[in-house]
N, C-alpha and C positions, 0 to 999 in steps of 0.2 A: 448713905449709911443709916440715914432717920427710916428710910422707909424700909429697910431690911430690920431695924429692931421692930417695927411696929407689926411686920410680917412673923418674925418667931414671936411675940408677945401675945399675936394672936392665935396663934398653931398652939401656945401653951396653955390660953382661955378654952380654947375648943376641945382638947384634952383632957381638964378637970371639969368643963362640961358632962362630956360622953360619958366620964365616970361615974359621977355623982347625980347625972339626971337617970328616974330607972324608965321611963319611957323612953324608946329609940326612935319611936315614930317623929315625934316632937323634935326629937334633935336632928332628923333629917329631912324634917319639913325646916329646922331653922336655918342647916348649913347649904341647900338649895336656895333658899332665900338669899343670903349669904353669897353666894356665888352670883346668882343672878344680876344680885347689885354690883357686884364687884363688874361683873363685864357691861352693865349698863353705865358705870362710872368710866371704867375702862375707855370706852366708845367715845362718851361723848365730852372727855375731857381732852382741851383744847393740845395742839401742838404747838409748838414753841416756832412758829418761825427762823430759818437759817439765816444768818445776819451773815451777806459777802462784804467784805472789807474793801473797800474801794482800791484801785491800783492807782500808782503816783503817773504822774507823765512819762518820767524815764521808762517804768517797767510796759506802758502803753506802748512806748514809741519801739522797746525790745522785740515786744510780740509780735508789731506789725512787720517790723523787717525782719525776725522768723518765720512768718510769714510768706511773704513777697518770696524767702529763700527757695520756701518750701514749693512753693506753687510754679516759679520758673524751673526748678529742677522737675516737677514734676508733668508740666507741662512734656518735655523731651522724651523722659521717662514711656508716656502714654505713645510719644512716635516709635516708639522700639518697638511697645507690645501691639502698635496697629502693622507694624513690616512683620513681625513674628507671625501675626496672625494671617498677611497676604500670603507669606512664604508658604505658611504650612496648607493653605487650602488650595495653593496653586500646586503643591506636591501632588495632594490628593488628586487633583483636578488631573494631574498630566497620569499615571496609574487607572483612573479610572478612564483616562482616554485610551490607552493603549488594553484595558480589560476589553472595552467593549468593541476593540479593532475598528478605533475611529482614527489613530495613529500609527505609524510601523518602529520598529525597534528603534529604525536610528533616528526617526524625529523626536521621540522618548527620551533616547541618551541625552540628545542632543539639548532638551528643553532641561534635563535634571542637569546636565553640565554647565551650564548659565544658573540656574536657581543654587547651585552647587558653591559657585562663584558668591550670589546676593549671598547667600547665608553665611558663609563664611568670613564677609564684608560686616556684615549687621554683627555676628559672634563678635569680631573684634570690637567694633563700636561699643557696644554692651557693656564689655568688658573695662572699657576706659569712661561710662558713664557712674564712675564712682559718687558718693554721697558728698553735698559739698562740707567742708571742713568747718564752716561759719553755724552751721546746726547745731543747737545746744546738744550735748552727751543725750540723754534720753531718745532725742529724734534722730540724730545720727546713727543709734543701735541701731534701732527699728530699719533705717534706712537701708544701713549695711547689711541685715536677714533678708529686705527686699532683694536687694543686688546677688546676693548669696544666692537665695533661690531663681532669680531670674538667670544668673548666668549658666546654672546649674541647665537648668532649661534649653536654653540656646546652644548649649554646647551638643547636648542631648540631640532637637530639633536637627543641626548641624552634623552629627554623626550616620541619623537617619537617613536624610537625603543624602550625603556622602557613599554609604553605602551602597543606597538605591541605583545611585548614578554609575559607581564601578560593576553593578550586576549588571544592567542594563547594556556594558560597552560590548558592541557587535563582537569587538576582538576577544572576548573572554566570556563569548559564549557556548555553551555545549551542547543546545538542542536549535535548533529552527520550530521547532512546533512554537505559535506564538502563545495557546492556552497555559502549555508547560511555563513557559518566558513568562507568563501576566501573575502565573502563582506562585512562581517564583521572589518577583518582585514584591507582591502582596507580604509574601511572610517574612520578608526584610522589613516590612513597614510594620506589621501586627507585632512582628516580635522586637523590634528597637523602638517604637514611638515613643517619646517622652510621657510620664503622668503630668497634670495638667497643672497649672501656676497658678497657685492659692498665694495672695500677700494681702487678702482683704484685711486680716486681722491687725498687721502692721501699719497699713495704712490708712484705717479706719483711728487707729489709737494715735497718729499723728493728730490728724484730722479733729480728733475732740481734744488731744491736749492744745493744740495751735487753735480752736476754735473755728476749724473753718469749715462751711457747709460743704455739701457733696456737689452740689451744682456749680459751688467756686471751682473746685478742681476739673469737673468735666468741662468747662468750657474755655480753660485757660488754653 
């Protein structure tokens, strides 16, 4: 508050200044000068250092076993998204074997009806790998947005190949040309693929409220 009167007190000096001085030159060689000081005081006047208040034992001993919570669930967490990611590039892998007739129909069906199987395995897993309950409220949000958009995903991943696999079955097909059969399959994949699984934000905001480096969680 002292230093906002001393700011209008001075805005009210510089006023009856400009009025009563009849040279202008002089009063804007003074209010440059004026300024000048003001952002050289500005600069070089010190910051007040942030004083953290130390934490007691109990609230030490809290954070470490939110901790521990967070980094076991997330450990598991990281096995979902490393099968999500086998899954989806063995999809591709089996598609782009049968594009370039390195496979025939039925070894196709036959590989998306087992990946068809894994995925619908992992979907359920997923789905039961809820946030544990012992997460304070704020990280448990976060955690549930993760699970939210992750299931959201796998469900998606899960309908793709699902699909893929029923176009693919010999019995329910309408051409033998295999180029027609490969772009067939193609635009079941271009046109259902999932968009891609963004939870960095979620999990980054864990990550700095819990304190805990990026290297702790990739290697747990």
């Amino acid at each position: 508050m002292f230093i906002y009167m001393i700011g209008i007190l001075g805005l009210l000096l510089l006023l009856l200044l400009y009025r009563y001085l009849h040279n202008k030159k002089i009063f804007t060689c003074f209010c440059l000068t004026l300024l000048i000081t003001g952002l050289i005081a500005y600069r070089c006047w010190p910051v007040p250092e942030t004083v953290h208040q130390p934490i007691s034992e109990s609230e030490r001993y809290e954070m470490q076993q939110q901790q521990q919570i967070f980094t076991t669930w997330y450990a598991q967490y990281q096995q979902d998204l490393a099968e999500l990611d086998r899954n989806w590039r063995w999809y591709h892998q089996i598609i782009e074997s049968f594009k370039a007739d390195n496979i025939s129909i039925q070894t196709c069906f036959l590989r998306l009806k087992q990946l068809d199987q894994d995925s619908a395995n992992l979907k359920e897993r997923i789905a039961q790998h809820t946030p544990p309950v012992a997460l304070n409220d704020g990280c448990y949000d976060q955690l549930a947005e993760v699970m939210k958009k992750t299931n959201a995903y796998a469900d998606a991943q899960y309908r793709t190949i699902a699909l893929t696999r029923a176009a693919a079955d010999p019995a329910n097909l309408k051409t033998d040309d295999q180029a027609e059969q490969s772009r067939m399959l193609q635009t079941i994949m271009i046109r259902e693929s999932p968009v891609g699984l963004y939870t960095a934000k979620e999990i980054t905001a864990i990550r700095d409220y819990l304190e805990i480096p990026e290297d702790v969680q990739q290697n747990q």
